[in-house]
C-alpha positions in Angstrom: -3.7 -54.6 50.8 -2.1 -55.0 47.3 -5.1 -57.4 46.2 -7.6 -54.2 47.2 -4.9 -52.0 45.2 -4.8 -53.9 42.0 -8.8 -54.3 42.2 -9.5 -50.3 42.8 -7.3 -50.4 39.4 -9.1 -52.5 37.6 -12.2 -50.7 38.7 -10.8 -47.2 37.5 -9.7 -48.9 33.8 -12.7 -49.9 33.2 -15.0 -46.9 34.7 -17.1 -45.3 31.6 -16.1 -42.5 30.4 -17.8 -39.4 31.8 -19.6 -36.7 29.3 -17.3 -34.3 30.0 -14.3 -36.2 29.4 -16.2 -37.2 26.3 -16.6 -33.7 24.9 -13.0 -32.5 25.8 -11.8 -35.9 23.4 -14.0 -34.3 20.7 -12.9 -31.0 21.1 -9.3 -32.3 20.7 -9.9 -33.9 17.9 -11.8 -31.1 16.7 -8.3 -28.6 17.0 -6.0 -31.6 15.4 -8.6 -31.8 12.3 -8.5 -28.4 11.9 -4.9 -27.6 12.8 -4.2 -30.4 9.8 -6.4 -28.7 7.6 -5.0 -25.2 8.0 -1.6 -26.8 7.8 -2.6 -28.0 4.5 -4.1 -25.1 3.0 -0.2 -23.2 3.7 1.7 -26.0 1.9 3.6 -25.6 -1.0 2.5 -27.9 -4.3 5.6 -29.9 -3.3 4.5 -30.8 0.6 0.9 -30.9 -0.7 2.1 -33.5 -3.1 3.9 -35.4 -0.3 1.1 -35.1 1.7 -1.7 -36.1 -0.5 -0.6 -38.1 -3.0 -1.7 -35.0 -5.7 0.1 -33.8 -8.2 0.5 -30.1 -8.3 -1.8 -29.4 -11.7 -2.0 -26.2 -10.9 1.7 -24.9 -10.7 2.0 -27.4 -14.1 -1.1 -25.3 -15.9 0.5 -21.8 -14.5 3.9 -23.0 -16.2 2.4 -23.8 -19.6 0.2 -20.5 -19.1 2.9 -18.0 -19.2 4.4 -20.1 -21.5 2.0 -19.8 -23.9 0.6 -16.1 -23.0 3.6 -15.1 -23.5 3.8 -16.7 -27.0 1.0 -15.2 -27.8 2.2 -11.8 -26.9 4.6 -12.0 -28.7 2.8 -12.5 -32.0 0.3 -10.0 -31.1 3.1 -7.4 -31.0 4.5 -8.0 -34.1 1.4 -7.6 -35.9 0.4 -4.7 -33.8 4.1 -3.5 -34.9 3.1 -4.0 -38.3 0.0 -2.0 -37.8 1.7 1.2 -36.5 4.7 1.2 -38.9 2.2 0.5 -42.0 0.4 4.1 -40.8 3.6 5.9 -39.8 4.9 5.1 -43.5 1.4 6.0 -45.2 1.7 9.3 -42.8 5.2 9.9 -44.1 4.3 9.1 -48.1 1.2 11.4 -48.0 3.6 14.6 -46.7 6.2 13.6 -49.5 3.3 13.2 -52.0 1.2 16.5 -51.1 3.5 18.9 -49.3 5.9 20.5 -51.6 9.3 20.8 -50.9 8.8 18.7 -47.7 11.7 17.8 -45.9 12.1 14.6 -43.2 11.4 15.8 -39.6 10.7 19.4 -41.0 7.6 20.0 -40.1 8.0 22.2 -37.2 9.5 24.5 -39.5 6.9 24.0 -42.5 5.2 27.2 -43.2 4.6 29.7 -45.8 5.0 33.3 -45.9 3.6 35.1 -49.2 0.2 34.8 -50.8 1.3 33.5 -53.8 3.1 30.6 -51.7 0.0 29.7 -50.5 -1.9 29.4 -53.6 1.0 28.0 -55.2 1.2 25.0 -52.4 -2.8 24.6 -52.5 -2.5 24.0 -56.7 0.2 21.6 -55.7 -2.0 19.5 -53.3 -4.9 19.9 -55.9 -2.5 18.6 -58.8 -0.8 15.7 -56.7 -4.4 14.6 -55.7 -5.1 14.1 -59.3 -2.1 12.7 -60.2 -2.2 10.4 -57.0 -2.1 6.7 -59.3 0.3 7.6 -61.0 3.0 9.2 -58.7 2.3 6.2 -55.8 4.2 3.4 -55.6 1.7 1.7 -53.1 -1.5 0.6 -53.2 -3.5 3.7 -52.7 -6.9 4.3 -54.3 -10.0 7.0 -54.1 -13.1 6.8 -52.0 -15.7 5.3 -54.1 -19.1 7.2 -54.0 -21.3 5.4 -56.7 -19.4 4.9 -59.7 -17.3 8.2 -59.3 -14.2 9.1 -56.9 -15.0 11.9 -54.2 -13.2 14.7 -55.1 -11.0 16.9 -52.3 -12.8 19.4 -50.1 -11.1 22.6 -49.3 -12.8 24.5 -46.2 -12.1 27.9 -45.0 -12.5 29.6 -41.2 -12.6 33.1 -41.3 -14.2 36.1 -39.1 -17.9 36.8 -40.2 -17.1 40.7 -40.8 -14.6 42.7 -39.4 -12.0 45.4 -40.6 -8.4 45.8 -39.4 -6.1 49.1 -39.8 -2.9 48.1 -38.3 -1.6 51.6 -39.7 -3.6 53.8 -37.2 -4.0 51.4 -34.6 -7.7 50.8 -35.0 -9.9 47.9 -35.9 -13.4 46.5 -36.1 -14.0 42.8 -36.2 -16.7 40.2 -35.1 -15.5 38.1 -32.7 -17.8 35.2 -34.0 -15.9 32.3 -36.1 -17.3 31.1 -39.4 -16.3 27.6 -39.4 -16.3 25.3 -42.4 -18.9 27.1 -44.0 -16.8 27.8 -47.6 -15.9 24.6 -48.8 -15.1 24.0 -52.4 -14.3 21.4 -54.4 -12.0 24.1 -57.0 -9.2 27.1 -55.7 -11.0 29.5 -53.9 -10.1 33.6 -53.5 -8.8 33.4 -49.6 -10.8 36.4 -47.2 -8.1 38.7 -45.4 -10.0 37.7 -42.4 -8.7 34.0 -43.1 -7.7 31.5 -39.7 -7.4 28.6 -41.2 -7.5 26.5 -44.6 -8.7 22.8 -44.2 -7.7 20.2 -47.2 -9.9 17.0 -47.0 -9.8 14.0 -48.8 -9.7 10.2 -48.5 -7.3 7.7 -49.8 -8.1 3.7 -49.4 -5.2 1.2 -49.3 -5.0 -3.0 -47.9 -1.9 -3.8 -45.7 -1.1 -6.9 -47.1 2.1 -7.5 -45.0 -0.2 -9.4 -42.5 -0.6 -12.3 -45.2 2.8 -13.4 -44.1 2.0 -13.8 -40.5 -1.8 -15.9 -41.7 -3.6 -13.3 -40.4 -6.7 -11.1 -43.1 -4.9 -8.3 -44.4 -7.0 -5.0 -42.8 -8.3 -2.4 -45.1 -8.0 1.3 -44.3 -9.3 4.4 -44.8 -7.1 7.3 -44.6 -9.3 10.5 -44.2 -5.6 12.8 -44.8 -6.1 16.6 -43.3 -3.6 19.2 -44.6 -4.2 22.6 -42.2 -3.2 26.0 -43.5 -2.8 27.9 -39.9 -3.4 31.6 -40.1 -4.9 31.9 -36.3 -2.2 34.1 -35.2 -1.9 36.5 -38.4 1.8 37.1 -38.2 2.6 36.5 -41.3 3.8 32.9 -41.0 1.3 30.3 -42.0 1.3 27.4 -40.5 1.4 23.8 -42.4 0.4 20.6 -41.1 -0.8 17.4 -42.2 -3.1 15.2 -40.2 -4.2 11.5 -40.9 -7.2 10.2 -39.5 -7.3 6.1 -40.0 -10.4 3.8 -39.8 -9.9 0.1 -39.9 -12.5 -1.6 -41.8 -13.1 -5.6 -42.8 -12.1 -6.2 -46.6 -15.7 -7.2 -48.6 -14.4 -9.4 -50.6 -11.7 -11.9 -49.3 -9.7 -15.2 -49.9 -6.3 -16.3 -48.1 -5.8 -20.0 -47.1 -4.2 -20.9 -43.9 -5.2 -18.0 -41.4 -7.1 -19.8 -39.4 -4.2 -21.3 -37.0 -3.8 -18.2 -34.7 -7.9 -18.7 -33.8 -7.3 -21.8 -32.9 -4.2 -21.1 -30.6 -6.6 -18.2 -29.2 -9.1 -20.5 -28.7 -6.6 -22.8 -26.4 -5.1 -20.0 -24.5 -9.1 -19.0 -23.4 -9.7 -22.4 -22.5 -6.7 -22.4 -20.3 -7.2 -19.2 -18.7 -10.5 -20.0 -17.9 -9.6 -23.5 -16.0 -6.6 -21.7 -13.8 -9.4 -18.8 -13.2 -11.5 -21.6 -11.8 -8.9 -23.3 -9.8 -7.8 -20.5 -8.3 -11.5 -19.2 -7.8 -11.9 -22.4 -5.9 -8.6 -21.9 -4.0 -9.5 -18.2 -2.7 -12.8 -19.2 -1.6 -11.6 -22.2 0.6 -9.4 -19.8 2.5 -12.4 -17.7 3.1 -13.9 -20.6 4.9 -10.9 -21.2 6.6 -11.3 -17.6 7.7 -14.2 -17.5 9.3 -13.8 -20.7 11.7 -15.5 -19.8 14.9 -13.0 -22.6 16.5 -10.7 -19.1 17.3 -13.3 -17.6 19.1 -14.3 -20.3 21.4 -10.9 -22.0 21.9 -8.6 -18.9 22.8 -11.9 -16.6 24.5 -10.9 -14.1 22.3 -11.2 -12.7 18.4 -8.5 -13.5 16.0 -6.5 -10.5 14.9 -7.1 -9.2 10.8 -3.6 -9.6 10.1 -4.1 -13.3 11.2 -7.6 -13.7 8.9 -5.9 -12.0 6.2 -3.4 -14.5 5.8 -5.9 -16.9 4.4 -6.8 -14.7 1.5 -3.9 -15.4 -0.8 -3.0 -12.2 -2.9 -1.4 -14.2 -5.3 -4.5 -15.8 -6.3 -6.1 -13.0 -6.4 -3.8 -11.5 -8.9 -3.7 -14.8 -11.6 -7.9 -14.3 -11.1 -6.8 -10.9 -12.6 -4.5 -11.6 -14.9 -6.2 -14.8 -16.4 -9.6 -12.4 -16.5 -7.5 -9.8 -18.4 -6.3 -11.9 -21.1 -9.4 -13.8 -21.4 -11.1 -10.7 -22.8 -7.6 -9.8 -24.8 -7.7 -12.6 -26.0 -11.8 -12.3 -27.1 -10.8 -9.1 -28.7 -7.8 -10.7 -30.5 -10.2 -13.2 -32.2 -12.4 -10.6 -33.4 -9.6 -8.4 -34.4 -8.3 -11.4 -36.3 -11.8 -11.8 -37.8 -12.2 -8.0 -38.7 -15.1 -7.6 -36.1 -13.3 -5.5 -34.1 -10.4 -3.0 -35.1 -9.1 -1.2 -32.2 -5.6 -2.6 -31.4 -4.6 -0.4 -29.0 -7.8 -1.4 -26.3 -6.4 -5.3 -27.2 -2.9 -4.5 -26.1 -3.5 -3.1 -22.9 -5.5 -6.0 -21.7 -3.1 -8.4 -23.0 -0.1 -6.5 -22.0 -1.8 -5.8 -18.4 -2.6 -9.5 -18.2 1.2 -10.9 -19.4 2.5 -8.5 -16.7 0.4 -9.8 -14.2 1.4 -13.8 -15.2 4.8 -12.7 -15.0 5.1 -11.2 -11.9 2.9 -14.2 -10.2 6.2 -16.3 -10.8 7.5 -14.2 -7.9 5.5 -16.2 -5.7 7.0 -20.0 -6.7 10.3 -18.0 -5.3 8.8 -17.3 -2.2 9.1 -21.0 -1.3 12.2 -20.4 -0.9 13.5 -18.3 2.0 16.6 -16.8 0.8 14.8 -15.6 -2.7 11.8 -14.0 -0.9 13.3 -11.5 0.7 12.1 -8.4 -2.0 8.0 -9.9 -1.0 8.7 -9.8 2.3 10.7 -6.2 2.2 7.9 -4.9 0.0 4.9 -6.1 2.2 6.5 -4.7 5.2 7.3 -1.4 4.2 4.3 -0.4 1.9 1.6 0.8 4.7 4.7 3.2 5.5 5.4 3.6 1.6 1.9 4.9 1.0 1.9 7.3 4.1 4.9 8.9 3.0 4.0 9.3 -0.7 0.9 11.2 0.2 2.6 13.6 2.3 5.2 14.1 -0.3 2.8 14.1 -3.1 1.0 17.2 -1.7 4.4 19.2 -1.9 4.9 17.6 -5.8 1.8 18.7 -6.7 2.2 22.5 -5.1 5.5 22.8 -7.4 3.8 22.1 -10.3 1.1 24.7 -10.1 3.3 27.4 -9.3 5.8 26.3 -11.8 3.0 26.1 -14.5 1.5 29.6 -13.6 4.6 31.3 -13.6 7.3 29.8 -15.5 4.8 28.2 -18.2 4.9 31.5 -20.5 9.0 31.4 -20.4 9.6 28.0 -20.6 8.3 25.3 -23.0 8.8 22.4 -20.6 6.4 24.5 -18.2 3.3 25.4 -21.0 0.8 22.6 -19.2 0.3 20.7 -16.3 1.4 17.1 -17.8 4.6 18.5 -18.8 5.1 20.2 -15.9 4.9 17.0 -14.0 6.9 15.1 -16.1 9.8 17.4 -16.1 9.9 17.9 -12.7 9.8 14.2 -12.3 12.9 14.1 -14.3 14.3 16.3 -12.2 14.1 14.2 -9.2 15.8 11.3 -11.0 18.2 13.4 -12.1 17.5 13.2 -15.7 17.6 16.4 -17.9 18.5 19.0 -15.4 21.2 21.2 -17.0 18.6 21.6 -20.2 16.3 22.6 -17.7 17.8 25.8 -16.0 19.3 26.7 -19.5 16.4 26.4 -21.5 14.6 29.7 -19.3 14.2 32.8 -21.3 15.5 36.2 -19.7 12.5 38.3 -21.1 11.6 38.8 -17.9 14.4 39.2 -14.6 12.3 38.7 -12.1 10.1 35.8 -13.4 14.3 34.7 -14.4 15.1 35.3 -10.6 12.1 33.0 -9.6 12.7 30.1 -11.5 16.3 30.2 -10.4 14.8 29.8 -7.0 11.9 27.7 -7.8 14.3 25.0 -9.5 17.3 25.2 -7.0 14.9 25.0 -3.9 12.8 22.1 -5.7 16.3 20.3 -6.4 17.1 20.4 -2.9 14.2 19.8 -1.2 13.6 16.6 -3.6 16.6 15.1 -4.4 18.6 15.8 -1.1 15.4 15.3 1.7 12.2 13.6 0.2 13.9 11.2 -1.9 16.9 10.3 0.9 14.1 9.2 3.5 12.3 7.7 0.8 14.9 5.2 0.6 15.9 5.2 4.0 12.1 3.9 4.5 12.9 0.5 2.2 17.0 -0.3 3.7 15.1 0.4 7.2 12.5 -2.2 6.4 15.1 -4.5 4.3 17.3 -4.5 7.5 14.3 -5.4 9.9 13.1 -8.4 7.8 17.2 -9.4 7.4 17.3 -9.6 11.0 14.3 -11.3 11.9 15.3 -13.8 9.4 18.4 -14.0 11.3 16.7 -14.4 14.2 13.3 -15.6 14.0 9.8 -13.9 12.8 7.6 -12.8 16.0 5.4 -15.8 15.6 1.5 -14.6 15.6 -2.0 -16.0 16.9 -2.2 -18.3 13.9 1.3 -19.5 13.7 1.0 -20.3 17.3 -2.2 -22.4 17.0 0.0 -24.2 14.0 2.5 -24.9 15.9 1.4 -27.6 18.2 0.8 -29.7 15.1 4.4 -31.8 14.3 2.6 -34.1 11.8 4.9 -33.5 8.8 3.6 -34.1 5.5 5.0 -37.3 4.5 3.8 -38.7 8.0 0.5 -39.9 6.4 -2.2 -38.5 8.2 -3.4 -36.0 5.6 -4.7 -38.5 3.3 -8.8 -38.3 3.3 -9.3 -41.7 3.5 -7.9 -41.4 7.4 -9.1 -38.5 7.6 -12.4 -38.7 6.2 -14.2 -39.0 9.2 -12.3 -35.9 11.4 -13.1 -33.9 8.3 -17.2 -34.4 8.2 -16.6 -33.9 12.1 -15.1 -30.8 11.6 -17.6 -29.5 8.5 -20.5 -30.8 10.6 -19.3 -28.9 13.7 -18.7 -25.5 11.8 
């Protein structure tokens, strides 16, 4: 009996293996190749590193990145500083040089009220004009036309005919405005049906302060517009002055040593451009990852989007973003630096944009950590509920500022358009500038008085007391959710759960792909 037992053993050892036991072992290893490989793609550079062998490149290039980004920021702001403080001061000289009497921060107040003031302050501007190379104590010169210096070019807007009788009340005028069609280059005899007086002329000057910082000095053109505003005809004329500024490349150049900041440039493109490709290649491996059909047929059932979105890693997305912004900042810094291109403002938004973006991508080497990821986590949570909540109480913001701009616009200067409208109220709701606000209301009228009393105290209220208290109830609601389940465990999902069932950890050796070589054609072959 035990000699017929330990043959009917032996007989079952060695029996062949049957093709559907052979197709259940592949399908195992099947689920362990690609539970490793998902595994892996959630690592951190450190366990990756462990598991691997590879050294994390990529968090090494993002550190000397921001590094040098930021660097590079940095110089582009001071010379963009330079920029704007070398046309504020030209701004300020050409007021002190061709406004007379002028006064620091005065101009609100600049005007003139007799005749004689006016001709006397348009002789002035004529004079100073003349007098220009000798009363300068910067490097200002006349627009060149041929051999000669363009002269100044005073314009006049005036009503084609028209009479007026203030004295008994009547008046005959054309409503139709003459504009710049008296222009002289001498002191013209001023129409009593007069609007406005336009002085023209153009003044040239280098900003050499750029020298210091090897970058070409720029050369501008300063096309200076002094206004003489007689719209209104109530006896105060307006006076303003106005400075257009175009940015040209100097003809004729030679400074040694600029060429270092190219260079640097040049470096931070190439580097941009690798960590856009790395990460490129990063985002697209999780799409693949994605859309594994091993889901499907393992668990009879579809995967859920909150699972498949997991494997598109926002993070990457946003370096793609920031490293394509400063690539073309950084394009447009070279040919600013080379006096192809001249508009600073379009190269600081995309290098500013971009900085911002590298920045807050360090957030997510503090995710790693649990205790430091808590504002992600808190933020991720709560925004669907975030967004609902600022459309509802968006629609009430934006009612407020209509009514507020139709009615209380005429009283009160905070309320004349739209964009001020919105930005005060804004104020308002952080508490900023309130007291200003309700005193700053003319009483012409009582009842519009009345309204904005109510308009302001029932805008406070609803706001500041409601709106804004469940607007932060929203975030410490979420905050105290993810605290607890931190406390006490995430509700583990589809893909965590499929996960879970592989304990290799990542110094346990089988993530290297010379073991794994073989499971991994099985499993590309497969898909």
């Amino acid at each position: 009996m035990e000699e017929s037992s330990e043959t009917y053993d032996v007989h079952e050892t060695n029996r062949p293996i049957s093709w559907e036991d052979h197709q259940c072992q592949i399908v195992e290893e099947r689920t362990e190749c690609l539970q490793r490989k998902i595994k892996y793609y959630f690592m951190n550079p450190c366990e990756k590193y462990h598991a691997r062998g590879r050294k994390p490149w990529k968090l090494m290039l993002q550190i000397v990145k921001i590094a040098i980004i930021t660097m590079q920021l940095v110089l582009f702001g001071l010379s963009n500083q330079m920029v704007v403080t070398f046309k504020e001061e030209n701004l300020l000289t050409f007021k002190h040089l061709f406004l007379k009497d002028y006064v620091d921060g005065g101009m609100e107040a600049y005007a003139v009220y007799r005749q004689a003031d006016v001709y006397d302050h348009i002789d002035y501007i004529i004079t100073q004009y003349g007098l220009l190379h000798n009363n300068t104590v910067g490097n200002h010169e006349y627009e060149k036309n041929g051999s000669s210096d363009n002269p100044l070019l005073l314009c006049q807007d005036f009503y084609r005919n028209g009479s007026i009788y203030p004295g008994s009340e009547t008046f005959e005028i054309d409503a139709h405005v003459d504009t710049g069609k008296r222009c002289y280059c001498f002191h013209p005899v001023l129409p009593p049906r007069l609007l406005l007086v336009k002085i023209t002329f153009t003044v040239k000057a280098i900003n050499l302060q750029t020298v210091r910082y090897r970058e070409l000095p720029d050369c501008y053109v300063f096309t200076v517009i002094i206004t003489f505003n007689n719209q209104a005809h109530s006896g105060r004329m307006k006076v303003d002055l106005e400075m257009d500024v175009e940015i040209n490349e100097c003809k004729d150049w030679k400074v040694i040593g600029i060429y270092l900041t190219v260079m640097f440039d040049c470096l931070i493109v190439i580097t941009c451009i690798t960590s856009l490709v790395l990460c490129t290649r990063s985002v697209i491996k999780g799409i693949l990852l994605m859309f594994v059909n091993f889901f499907v047929t393992h668990s009879g059932r579809d995967v859920p989007w909150s699972d498949k979105l997991e494997f598109v890693n926002g993070w990457y997305i946003l370096i793609i973003v920031s490293d394509t912004l400063t690539i073309i900042g950084s394009i447009l810094k070279i040919e600013i630096e080379s006096k192809v291109f001249t508009s600073y403002d379009v190269c600081s938004i995309f290098l500013g944009t971009g900085t911002m973006f590298v920045w807050i991508g360090v957030i997510r080497y503090m995710g790693y950590f649990k205790k430091y990821n808590i504002l992600i986590v808190t933020l991720r949570a709560a925004f669907p509920n975030v967004i609902r909540f600022i459309c509802c109480a968006g629609i009430i913001y934006i009612s407020y500022c209509f009514c507020g701009w139709i009615v209380i616009g005429p009283y009160h200067e905070k309320f004349r358009t739209l964009n001020t409208v919105s930005e005060c109220l804004f104020s308002l709701i952080n508490g900023d500038d309130m007291f200003p606000t309700f005193k700053e209301m003319t009483q012409k009228s009582s009842l519009v008085w009345i309204f904005s009393r109510v308009y302001l105290y029932t805008f406070v209220l609803l706001f500041i007391y409601m709106i804004l208290s469940l607007f932060i109830t929203i975030i410490t609601d979420t905050y105290d959710t993810v605290k607890q389940q931190q406390e006490n465990g995430v509700p583990i999902s589809e893909l965590q759960k499929f996960l879970s069932v592989c304990k290799d950890l990542p110094n346990s050796g089988v993530y290297r792909l010379e073991t794994n070589k073989s499971c991994i054609i099985s499993c590309c072959i497969n898909r």
